[in-house]
OpenMM code with the backbone's topology and positions (N, CA, C; nanometers):
from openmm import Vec3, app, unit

residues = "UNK UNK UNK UNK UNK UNK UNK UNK UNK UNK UNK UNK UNK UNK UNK UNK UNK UNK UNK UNK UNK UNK UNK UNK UNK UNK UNK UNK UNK UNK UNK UNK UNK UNK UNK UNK UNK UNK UNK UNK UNK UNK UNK UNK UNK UNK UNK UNK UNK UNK UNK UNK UNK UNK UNK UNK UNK UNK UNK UNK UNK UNK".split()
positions = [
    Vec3(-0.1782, 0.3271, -0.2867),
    Vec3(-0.3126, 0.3047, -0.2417),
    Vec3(-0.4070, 0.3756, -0.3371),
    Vec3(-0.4732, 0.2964, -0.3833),
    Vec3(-0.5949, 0.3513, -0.4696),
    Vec3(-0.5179, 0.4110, -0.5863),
    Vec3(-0.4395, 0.3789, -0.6584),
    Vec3(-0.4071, 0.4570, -0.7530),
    Vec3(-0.2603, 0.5414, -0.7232),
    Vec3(-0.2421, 0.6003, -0.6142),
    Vec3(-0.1422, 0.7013, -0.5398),
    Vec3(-0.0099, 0.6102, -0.4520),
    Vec3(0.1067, 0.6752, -0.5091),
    Vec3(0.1978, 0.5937, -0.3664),
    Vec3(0.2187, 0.6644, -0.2943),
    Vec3(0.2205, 0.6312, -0.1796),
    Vec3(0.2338, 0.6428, -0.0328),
    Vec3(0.3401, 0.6539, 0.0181),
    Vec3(0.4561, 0.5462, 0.0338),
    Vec3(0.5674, 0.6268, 0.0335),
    Vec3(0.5959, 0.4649, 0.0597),
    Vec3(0.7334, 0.4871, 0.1113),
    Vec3(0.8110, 0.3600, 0.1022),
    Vec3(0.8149, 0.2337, 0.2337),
    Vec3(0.8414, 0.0825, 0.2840),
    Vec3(0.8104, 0.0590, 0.3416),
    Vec3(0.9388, 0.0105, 0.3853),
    Vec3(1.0162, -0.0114, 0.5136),
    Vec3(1.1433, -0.0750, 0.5161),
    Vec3(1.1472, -0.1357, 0.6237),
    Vec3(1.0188, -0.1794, 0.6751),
    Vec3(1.0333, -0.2466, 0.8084),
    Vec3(0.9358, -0.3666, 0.7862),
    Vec3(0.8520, -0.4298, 0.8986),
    Vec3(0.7511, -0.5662, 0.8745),
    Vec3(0.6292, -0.5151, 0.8454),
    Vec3(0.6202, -0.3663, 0.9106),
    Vec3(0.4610, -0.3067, 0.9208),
    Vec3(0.4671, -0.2221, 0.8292),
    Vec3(0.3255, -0.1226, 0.7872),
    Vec3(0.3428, -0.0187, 0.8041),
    Vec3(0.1893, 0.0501, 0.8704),
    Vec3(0.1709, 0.1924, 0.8879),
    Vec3(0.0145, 0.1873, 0.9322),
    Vec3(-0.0378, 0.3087, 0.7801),
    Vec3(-0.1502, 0.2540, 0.7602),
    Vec3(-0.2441, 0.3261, 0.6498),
    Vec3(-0.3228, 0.3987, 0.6864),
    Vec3(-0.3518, 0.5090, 0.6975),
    Vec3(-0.4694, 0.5993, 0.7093),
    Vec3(-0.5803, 0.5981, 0.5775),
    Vec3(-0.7106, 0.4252, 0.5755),
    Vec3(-0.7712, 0.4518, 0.4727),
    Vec3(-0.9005, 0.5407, 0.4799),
    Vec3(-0.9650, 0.5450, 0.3528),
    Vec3(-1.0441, 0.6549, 0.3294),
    Vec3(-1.1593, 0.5620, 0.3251),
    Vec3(-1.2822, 0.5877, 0.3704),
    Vec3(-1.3777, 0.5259, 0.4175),
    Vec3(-1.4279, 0.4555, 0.2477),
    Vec3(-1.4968, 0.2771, 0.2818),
    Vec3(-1.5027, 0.2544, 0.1254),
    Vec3(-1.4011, 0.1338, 0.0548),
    Vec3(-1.4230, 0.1069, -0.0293),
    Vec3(-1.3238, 0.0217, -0.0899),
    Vec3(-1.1763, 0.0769, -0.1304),
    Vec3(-1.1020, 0.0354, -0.0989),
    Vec3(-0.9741, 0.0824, -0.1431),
    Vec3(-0.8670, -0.0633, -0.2129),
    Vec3(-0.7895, -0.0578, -0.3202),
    Vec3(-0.6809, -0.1119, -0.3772),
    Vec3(-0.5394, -0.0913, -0.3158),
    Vec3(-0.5019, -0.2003, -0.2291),
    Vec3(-0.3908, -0.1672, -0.1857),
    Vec3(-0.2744, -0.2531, -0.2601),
    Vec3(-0.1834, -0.1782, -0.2997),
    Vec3(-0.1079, -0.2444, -0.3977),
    Vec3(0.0586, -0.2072, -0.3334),
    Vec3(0.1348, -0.3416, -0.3496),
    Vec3(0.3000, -0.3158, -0.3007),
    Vec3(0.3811, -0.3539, -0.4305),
    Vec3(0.4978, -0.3075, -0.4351),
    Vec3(0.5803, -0.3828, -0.5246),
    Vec3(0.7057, -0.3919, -0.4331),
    Vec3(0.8063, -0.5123, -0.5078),
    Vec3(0.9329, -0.4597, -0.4726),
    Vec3(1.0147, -0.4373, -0.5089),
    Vec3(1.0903, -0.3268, -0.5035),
    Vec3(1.1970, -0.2150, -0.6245),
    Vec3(1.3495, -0.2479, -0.5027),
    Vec3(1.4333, -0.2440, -0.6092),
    Vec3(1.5631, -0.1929, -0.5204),
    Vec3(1.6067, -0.1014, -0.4850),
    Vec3(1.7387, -0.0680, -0.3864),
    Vec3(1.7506, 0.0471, -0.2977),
    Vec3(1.7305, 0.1237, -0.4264),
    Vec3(1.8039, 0.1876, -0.5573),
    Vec3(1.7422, 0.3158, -0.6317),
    Vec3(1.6135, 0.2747, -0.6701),
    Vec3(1.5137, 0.2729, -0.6200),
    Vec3(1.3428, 0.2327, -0.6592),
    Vec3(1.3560, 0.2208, -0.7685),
    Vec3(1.3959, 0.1288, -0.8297),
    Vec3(1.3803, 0.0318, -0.9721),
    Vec3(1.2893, -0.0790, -0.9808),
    Vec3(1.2133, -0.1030, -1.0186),
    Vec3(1.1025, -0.2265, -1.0425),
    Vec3(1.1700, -0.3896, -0.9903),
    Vec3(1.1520, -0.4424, -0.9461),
    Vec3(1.2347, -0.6086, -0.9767),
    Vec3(1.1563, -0.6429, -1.0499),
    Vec3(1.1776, -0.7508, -1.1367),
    Vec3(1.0995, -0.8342, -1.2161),
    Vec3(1.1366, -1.0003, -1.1806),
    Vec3(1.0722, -1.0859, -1.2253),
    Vec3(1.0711, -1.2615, -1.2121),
    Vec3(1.0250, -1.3059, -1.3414),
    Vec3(1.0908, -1.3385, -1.4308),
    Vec3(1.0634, -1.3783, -1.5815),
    Vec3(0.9578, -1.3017, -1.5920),
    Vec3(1.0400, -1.1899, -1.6122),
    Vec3(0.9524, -1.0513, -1.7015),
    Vec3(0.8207, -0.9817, -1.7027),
    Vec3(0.7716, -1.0631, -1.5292),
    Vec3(0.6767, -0.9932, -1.4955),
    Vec3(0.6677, -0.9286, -1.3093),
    Vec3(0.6551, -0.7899, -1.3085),
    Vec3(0.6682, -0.7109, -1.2107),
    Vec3(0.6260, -0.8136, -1.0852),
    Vec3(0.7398, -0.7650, -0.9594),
    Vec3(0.6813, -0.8821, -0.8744),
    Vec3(0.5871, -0.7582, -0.7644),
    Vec3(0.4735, -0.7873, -0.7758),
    Vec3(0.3789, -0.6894, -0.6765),
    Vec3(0.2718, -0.7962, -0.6166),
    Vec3(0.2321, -0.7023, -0.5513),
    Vec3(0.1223, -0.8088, -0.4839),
    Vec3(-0.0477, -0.6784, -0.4400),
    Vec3(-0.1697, -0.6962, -0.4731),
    Vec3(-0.2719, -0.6408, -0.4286),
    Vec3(-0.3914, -0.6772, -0.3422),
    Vec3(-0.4168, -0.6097, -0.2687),
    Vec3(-0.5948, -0.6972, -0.1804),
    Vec3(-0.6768, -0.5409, -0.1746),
    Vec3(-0.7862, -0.5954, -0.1885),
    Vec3(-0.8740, -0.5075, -0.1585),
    Vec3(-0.9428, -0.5030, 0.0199),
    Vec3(-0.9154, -0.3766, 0.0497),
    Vec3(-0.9948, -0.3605, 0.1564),
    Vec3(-1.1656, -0.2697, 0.1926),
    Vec3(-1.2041, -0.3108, 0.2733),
    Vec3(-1.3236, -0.2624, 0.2928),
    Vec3(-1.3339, -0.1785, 0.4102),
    Vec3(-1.3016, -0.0586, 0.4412),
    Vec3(-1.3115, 0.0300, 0.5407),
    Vec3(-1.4803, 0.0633, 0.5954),
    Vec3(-1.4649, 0.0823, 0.7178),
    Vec3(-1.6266, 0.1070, 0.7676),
    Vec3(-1.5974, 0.2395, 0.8253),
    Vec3(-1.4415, 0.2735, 0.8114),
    Vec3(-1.4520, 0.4461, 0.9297),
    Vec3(-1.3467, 0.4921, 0.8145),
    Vec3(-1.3733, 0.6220, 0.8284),
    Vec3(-1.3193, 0.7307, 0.8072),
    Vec3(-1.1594, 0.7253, 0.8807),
    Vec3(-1.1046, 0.7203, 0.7520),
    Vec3(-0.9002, 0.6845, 0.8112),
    Vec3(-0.9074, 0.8261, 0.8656),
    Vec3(-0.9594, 0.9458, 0.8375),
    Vec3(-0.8912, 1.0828, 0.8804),
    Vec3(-0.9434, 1.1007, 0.9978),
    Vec3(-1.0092, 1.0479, 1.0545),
    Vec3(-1.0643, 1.0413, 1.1960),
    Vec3(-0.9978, 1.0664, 1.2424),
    Vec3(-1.0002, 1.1235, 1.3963),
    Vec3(-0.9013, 1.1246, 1.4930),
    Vec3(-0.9119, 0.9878, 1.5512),
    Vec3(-0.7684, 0.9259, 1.5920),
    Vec3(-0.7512, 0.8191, 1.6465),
    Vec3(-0.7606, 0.8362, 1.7923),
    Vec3(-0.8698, 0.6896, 1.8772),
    Vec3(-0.8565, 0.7960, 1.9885),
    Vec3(-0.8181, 0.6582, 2.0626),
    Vec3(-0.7855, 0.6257, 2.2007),
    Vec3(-0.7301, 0.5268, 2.2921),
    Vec3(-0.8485, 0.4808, 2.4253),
] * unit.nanometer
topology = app.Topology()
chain = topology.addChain("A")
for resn in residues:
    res = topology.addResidue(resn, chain)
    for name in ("N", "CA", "C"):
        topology.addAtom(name, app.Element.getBySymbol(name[0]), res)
């Protein structure tokens, strides 16, 4: 996210705590030893930009 990884994803979801603002959210997909995959020699990733209106460090409340 934004430059930084986050950590790894191994399920359908995951949840992001973003930082208020535009952010670059970027995935790739590596194999179990986090190695890059590639598809005729170009990294297979995928990015979208999001637009946050709150503060991710907020407390989440119900």
């Amino acid at each position: 996210m934004n430059g930084e990884k986050v950590g790894r994803v191994y399920n359908d979801w995951i949840y992001i705590a973003l930082p208020k603002g535009r952010n670059k959210v970027e995935v790739t997909l590596n194999t179990n030893s986090h190695k890059d995959y590639y598809f005729n020699g170009q990294l297979i990733k995928d990015e979208i930009i999001v637009e946050e209106d709150r503060d991710g460090k907020e407390q989440h409340h119900h």
